[in-house]
N, C-alpha and C positions, 0 to 999 in steps of 0.2 A: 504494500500500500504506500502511496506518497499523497502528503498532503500540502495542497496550494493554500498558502493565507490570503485572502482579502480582505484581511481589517483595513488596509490602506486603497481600496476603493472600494467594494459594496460594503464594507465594515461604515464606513466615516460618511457618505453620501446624506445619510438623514440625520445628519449629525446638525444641529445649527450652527456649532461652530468649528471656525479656520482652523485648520490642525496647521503650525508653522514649517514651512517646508525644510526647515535646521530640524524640527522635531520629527516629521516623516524619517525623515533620510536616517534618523538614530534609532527609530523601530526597525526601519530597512533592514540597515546591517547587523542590528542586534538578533533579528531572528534568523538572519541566513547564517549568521557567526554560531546560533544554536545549533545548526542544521537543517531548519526548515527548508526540504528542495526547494519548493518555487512559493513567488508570491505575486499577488496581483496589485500594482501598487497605483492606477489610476486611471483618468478618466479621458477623453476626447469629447467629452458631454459638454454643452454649451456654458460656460459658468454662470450664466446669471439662471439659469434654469438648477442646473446642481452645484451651487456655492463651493462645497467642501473641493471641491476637483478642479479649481480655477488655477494651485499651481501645480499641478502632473508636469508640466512639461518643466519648468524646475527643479522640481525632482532629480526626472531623468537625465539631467546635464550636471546634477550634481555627483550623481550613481558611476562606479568607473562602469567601461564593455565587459569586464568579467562578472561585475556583480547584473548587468543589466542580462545578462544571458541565462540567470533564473528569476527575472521577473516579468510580469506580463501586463499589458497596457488595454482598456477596455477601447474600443473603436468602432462605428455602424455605417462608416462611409467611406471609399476609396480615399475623400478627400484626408478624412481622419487621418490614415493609414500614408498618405505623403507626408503631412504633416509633423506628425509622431514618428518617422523612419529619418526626416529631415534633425528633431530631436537627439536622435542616437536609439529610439527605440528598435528593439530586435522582434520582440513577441508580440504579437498583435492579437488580441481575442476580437473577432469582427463579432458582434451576436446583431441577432432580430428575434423577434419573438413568432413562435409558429402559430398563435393566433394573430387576424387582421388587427381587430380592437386593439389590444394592447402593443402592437406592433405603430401604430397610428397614435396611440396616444404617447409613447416614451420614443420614438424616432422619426413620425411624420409622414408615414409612409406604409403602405402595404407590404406585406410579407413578400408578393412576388418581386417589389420593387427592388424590397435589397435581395434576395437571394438576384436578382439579374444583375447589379452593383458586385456579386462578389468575385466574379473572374476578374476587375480590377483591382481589388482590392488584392487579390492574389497577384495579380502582376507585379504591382507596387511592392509588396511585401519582399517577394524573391529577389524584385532588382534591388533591393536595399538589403539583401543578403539573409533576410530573416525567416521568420515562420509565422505564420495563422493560424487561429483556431475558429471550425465554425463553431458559435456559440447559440443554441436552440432555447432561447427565454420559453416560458409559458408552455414549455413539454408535456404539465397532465393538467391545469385548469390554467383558466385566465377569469381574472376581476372581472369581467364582462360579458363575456360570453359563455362560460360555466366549465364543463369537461371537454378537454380534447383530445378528439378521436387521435391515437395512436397513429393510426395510417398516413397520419397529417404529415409526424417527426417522422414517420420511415418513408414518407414519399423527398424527406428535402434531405434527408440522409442519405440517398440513393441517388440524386440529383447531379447530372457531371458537372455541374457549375460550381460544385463543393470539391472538386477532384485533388483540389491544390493544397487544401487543410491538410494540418498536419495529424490536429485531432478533432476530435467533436465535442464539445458539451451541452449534457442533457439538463436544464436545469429547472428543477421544482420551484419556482418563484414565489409564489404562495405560502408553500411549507406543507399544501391541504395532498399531501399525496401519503400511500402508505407502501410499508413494504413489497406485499405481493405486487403488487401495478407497476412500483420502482424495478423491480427485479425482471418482470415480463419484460418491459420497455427497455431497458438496458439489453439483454439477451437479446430482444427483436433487433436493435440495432446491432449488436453483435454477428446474428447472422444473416445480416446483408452482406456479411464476407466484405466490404470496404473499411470496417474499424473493429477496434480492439487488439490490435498489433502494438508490438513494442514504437511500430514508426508512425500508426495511427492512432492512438488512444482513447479512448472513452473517458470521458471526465466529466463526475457526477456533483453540481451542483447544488445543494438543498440549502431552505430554511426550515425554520425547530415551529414554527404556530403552532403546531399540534402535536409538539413533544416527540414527535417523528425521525427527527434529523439523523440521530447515529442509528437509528434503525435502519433508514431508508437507505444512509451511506452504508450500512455493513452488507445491506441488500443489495446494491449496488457493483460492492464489491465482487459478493460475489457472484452474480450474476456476467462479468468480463469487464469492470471498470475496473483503471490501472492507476486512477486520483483521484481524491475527492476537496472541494473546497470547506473548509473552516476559516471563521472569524473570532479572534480574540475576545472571550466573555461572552458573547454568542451577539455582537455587535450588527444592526444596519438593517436594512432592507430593500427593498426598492421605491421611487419616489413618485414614480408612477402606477404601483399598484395596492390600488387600495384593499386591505387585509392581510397587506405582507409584514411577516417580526424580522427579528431578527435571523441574521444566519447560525447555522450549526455551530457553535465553537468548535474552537479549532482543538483546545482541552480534554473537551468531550472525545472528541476523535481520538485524540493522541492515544488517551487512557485507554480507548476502548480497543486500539489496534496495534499498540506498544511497537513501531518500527524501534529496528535496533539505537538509532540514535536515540531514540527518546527515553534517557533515562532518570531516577524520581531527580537528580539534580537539575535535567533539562528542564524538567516538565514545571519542577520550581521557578525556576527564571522566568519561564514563559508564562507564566501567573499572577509574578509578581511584574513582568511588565504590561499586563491586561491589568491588572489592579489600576496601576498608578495611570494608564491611558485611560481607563474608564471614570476614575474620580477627576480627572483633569479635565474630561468633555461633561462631568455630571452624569454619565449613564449607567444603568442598571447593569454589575455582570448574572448574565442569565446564566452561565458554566456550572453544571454541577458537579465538578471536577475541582475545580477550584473554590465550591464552598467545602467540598469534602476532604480539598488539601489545607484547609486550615483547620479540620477539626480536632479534635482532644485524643484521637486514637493515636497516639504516639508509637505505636511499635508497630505499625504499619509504614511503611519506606518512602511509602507515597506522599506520606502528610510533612505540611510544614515546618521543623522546625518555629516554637516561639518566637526564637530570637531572630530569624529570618525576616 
């Protein structure tokens, strides 16, 4: 299992306030210096529409090419994706969402529109040396239109005009999906034979609304996902869909999948630096990992020292 952080875009995006981009850049490298493979650390979204993401492109000119080659940059427009490659960015997540409504209302456009946008965006990408992901928002409901038919994500998952993705991501936006239906949908896309290869990956994004999240991720898993996203404290949502919480923390995961790096000293750090981001922005940590690494069972390895 590898886990991508996005506390530094979908974590921070409903956030009301600036996160300083000297402050971004010290979560940066503090979680990749933990081991966190990859992270998603921001946005090509319009700033006056998603405040918290006005400086991404600061960031990334602050970030060296080595650390920028495990993080990834959100984008829904070829333009984006010149943009952002002009930056220094390497990783491009292009998403839309595979309902129309919700496609329309957080990008401005119809689902065919941008899946017909993405062979440029792939051009751009490669001539800037990098990689793309397609990104599938609104995989099993959307705020508008209610359940979506599966055959919807396996018809754009099948789609040659995705040929150039390096991976795909499936992602729960809502949070309102559960294990069996995660697990089917994963597997479905799995065998269309074009993803779940070491060169094309499946990458399961959820939110927790319905206490789902390391469910739906472990289902995920197993089902032929090779990463899953978490957020620090179970941080963000999306800004355009109404009933979305926050995402899975990233905690939750860790604990529940123990990769070799993640050991109780990592798992420390990485709790204590969602602590001190979440009292800094005022928000709620929803991680039950992290209320259960402060508690009084002390001969458990996992828990926090006091004096930590």
């Amino acid at each position: 299992m590898s886990l991508r952080d996005v506390t530094l875009r979908d974590g921070l995006q409903l956030t009301g306030k600036m996160l300083p981009t000297e402050r971004k850049v010290e979560i940066a490298r503090r979680l990749l210096a933990l081991g966190v493979p990859e992270l998603e650390i921001g946005s090509m979204a319009r700033p006056d529409l998603v405040p918290p993401m006005a400086n991404t492109l600061e960031l990334v000119e602050r970030l060296t090419p080595r650390e920028l080659e495990r993080c990834w940059v959100w984008v829904a427009t070829p333009r984006h994706v010149a943009r952002a490659a002009e930056a220094g960015v390497r990783n491009f997540q292009y998403c839309f969402s595979v309902s129309d409504a919700h496609n329309q209302a957080n990008i401005g456009r119809t689902t065919e529109d941008s899946l017909a946008a993405m062979p440029d965006a792939v051009r751009l990408a490669q001539e800037a040396g990098g990689r793309i992901q397609l990104c599938l928002a609104t995989a099993f409901t959307c705020p508008f239109d209610g359940p979506v038919d599966p055959a919807r994500v396996l018809a754009i998952a099948a789609d040659a005009r995705a040929d150039g993705a390096s991976d795909i991501v499936i992602a729960d936006t809502l949070g309102q999906a559960y294990p069996g239906e995660v697990g089917a949908l994963i597997a479905a896309v799995a065998a269309t034979g074009r993803w779940g290869t070491p060169q094309r990956r499946i990458v399961f994004h959820s939110h927790d609304t319905w206490g789902m999240g390391v469910a739906n991720s472990l289902a995920a898993l197993h089902a032929g996902a090779a990463v899953v996203d978490g957020s620090l404290g179970g941080l963000g949502g999306c800004p355009f869909a109404p009933g979305a919480s926050g995402n899975t923390a990233s905690e939750d995961l860790l604990f529940a999948t123990r990769p070799e790096w993640c050991t109780p000293s990592a798992l420390s750090d990485l709790v204590q630096i969602s602590e001190h981001l979440l009292n800094e922005l005022g928000e709620p940590n929803r991680s039950r990992t992290a209320e259960g690494a402060r508690s009084k069972a002390t001969a458990f390895e996992w828990v926090i020292p006091d004096s930590e």
